[in-house]
Every structure is written in C-alpha cells, then in structure tokens.
N, C-alpha and C positions, 0 to 999 in steps of 0.2 A: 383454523385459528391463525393470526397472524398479530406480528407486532412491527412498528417503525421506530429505525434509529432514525432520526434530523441532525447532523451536522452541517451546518451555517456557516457560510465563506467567513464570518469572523470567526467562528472558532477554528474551523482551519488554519486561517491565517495565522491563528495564536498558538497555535502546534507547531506548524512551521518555522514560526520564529524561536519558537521553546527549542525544539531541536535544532538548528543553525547554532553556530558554523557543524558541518557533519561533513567529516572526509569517507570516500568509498576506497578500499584497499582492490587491487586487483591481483596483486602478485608482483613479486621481482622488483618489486618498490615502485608499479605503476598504481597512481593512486589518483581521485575526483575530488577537490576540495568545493566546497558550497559554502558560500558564506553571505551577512548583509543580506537577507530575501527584504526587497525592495515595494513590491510587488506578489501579489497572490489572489487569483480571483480562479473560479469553476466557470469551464469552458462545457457550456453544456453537451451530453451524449458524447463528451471526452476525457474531462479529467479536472484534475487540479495544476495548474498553471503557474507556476513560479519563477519571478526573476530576480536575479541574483549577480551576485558576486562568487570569483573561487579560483581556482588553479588545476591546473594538470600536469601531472606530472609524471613521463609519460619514455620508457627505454627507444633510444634510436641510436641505431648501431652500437648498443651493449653499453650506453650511456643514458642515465638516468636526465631527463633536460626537463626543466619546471617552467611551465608556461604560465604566465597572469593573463586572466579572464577579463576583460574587462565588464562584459554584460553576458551571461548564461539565462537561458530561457529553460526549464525543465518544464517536461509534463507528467504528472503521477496519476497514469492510469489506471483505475480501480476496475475489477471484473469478478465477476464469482466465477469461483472454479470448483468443480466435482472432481478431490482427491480419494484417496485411499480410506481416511479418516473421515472423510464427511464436505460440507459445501465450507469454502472460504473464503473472504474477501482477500482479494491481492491486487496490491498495489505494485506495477513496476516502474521504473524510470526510463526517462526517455528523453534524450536535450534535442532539442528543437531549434534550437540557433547558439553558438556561440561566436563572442566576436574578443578573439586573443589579441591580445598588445602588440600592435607592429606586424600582425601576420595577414597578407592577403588572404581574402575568401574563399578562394580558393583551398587554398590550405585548412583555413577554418573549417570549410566542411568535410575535409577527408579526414581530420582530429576527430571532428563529432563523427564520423561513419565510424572510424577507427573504436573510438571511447563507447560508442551505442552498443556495436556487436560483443565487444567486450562486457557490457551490464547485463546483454544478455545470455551471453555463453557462462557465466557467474550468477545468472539466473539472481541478481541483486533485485529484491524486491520485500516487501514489507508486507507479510502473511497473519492473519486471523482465523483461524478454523473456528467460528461461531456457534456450528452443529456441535465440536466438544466442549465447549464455554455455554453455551444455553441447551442444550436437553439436559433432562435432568427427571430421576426419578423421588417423587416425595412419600418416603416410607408412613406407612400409620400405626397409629399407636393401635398393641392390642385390643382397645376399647371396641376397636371396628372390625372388629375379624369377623367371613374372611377375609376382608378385602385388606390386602399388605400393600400396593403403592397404587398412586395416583401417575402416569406415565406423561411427561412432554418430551418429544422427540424433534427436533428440527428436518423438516424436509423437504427444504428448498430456502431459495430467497431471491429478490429481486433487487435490481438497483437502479437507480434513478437520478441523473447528474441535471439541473439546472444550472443560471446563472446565483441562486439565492442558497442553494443548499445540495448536499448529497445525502440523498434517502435510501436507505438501507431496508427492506422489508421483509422478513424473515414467518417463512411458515412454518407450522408444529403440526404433528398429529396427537392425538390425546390420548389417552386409553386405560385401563385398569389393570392390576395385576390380582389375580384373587390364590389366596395361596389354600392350604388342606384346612378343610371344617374339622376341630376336635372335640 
C-alpha cells in the first residue's frame, strides 16, 4: 500500500517566504541571517533552491564581524533517511553562492566553505520521522472480537524532486491484531 504527498514549487515557495527572515545560530555568536527569498524554484533530483537576501555573522580573531549578503543562493536538500525511530524526510542546507558587500570571491567562497562545514558539523537541518507521524494502530470496538486492531505501519518511502513538485511516497504494511477468544 502506498500513499503521495505533492508539494508544488508554489506552495514551497509559500513556506519559504512564511518562514523568512530565519537566522541559524552556530555558537559564540556565529550566526546565518536569511532574509527577502526573492526567488524559489525545485531543482530537479536536487532540491529546493532559494535566493535571498541575509548576513553573516561570523568570529575572526575573537571578534564577532557582521557581513551583508548581498545575493545568498541556498539549496534545501531533501533525502530519506533510516533512523533509529523509523524512515524520515530531512532537509539540510547548503549555500551554493554567496556574493558579500565589498568582498572579493575569493573570499566569498572560503565564508561559504567556512559557513557550509559549520551547518554541517551543527547537523542544521529540518527533520520529519513520517513512520512515527503516519503508522498508526486502529483499535476495534468490542463488537468485533477477536479481532482488537487493524495495523498500518510505514516501511519505507520514496522521493522524487522535479521542476513542478516534490513527491513524497510513503509505503505501509497492513496487518491485524487478533487478541484472546472469550
């Protein structure tokens, strides 16, 4: 058995901008501001693609220095993951270009090398466990005894990134619980 989520690059887009401005803390007062998403479209078999505005703010030599973005490109890669608890959609972040006010490129990209490794050693990322959100056991009424629950269990799922949408498609197994004949 299986079912499809469809989220549609507008409703993306409208999440996106529902959450902006969204700063990421890293510690020691190194922090990613995000603001103004200008831009938002799914890059197929990669992700959700967002460009923006924001700041970084960011310790060099045990002084906190606030940089203005002028144009930030992120990419919010989505992947299912087999955790401990069950299959989960995760989304992590990832900038892809930033171009800071008055800094050569250079520099620009050792900021974003600097800032990437950082999101990921903070493992910043926006997590779903859908196997404990959708299995689910539905108990019966006495009427039916013996049979006490109807079982869905999630066990697995697929994803699927185009330019129009990101498909989520989530397997179940089914099953019965039959409990003591009285």
């Amino acid at each position: 058995m299986q079912i499809e989520a469809i989220l549609s690059a507008e409703d993306l887009a409208a999440m996106v901008r529902e959450v902006a401005p969204l700063t990421i803390h890293f510690g020691n007062g190194d922090r990613l501001g995000l603001t103004d998403p200008s831009e938002v479209t799914l890059v197929p078999d990669a992700g959700l693609r967002v460009v923006c505005k924001g700041s970084v703010q960011w310790r060099l030599l045990g002084i906190g220095v606030p940089i203005a973005l002028n144009s930030l490109e992120v990419l919010l890669r989505p992947e299912i993951v087999q955790q401990s608890e069950g299959n989960a959609l995760v989304f992590t972040i990832e900038i892809v270009h930033a171009d800071l006010s008055g800094i050569p490129t250079i520099i620009d990209n050792k900021i974003t090398e600097v800032v990437n490794k950082a999101l990921e050693e903070k493992r910043v990322e926006l997590v779903w466990n859908f196997t404990e959100t959708l299995s689910h056991r539905f108990k019966m009424p006495d009427a039916v005894k013996p049979l006490e629950a109807v079982l869905f269990d999630v066990c697995g799922g697929r994803l699927k990134i185009t330019r129009e949408a990101l498909i989520l498609a989530i397997e179940f197994r089914s099953g019965v619980r039959h409990g003591l004949v009285s």
